[in-house]
Kinemage of the C-alpha trace (Angstrom):
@kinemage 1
@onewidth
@group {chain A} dominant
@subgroup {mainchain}
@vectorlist {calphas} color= white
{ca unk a 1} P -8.360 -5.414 28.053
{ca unk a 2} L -5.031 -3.181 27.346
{ca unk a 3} L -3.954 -6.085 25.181
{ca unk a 4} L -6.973 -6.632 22.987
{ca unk a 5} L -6.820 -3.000 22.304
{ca unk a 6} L -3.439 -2.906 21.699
{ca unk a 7} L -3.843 -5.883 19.107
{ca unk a 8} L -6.669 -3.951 17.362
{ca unk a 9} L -4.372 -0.982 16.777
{ca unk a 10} L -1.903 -3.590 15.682
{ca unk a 11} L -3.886 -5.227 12.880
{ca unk a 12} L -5.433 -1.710 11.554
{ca unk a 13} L -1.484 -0.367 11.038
{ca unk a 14} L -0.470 -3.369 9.620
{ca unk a 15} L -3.699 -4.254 7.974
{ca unk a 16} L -2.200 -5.081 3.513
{ca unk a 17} L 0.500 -6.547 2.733
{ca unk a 18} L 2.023 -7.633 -0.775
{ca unk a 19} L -0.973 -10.429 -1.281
{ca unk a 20} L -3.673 -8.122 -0.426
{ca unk a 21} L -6.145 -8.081 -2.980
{ca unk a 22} L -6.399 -4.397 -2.934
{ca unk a 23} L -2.356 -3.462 -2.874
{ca unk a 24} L -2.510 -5.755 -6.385
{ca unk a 25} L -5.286 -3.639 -7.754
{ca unk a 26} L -3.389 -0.469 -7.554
{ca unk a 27} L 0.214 -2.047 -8.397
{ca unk a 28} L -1.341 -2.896 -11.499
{ca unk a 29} L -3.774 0.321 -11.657
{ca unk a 30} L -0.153 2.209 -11.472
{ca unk a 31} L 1.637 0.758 -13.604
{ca unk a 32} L -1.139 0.993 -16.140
{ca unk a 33} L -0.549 4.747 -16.053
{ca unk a 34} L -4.225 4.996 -14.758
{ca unk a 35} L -3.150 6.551 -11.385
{ca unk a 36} L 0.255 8.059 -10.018
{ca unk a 37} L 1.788 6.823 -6.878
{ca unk a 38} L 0.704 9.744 -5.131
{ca unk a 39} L -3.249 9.046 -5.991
{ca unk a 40} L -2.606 5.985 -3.627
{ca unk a 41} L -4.595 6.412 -0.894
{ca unk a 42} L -2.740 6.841 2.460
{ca unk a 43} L -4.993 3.813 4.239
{ca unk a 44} L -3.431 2.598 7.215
{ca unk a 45} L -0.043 0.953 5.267
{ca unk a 46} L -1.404 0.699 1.710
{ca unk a 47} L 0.691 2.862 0.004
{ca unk a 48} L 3.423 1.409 1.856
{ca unk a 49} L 2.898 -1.695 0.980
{ca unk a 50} L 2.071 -0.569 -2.633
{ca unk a 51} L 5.230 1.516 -2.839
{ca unk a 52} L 7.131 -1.903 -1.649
{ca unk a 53} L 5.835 -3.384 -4.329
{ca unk a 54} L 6.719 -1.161 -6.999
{ca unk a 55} L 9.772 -0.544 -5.891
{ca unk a 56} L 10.635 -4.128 -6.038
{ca unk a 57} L 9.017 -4.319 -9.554
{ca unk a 58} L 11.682 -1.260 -10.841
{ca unk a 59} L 8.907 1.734 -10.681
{ca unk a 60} L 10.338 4.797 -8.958
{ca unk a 61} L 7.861 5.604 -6.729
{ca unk a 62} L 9.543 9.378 -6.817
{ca unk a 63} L 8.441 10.163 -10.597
{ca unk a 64} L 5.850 12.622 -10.828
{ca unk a 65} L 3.496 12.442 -13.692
């Protein structure tokens, strides 16, 4: 039972990554200029992701707006 829990917490930290359908609709909704970085929401690692990938597309993720 400690193991199936576990797991669960597992797959809600680690829930997007780069091919998520959501982490592409705010890379793009971002570099748009329609929301900031910090707008993101902080669901479980969304902005993480999303700051992974804008990163990697040469966005600084520090720049305010």
């Amino acid at each position: 039972m400690l193991r199936i829990i576990k797991n669960i917490i597992w797959r809600l930290k680690n829930m997007f990554n780069k091919d998520s359908g959501l982490v592409k609709v705010w890379v793009s909704l971002i570099l748009s200029g329609i929301y900031t970085y910090e707008q993101c929401p902080n669901l479980s690692n969304l902005k993480t992701i999303v700051g992974d990938v804008l990163t990697e597309a040469g966005y600084n993720i520090t720049q305010t707006a």
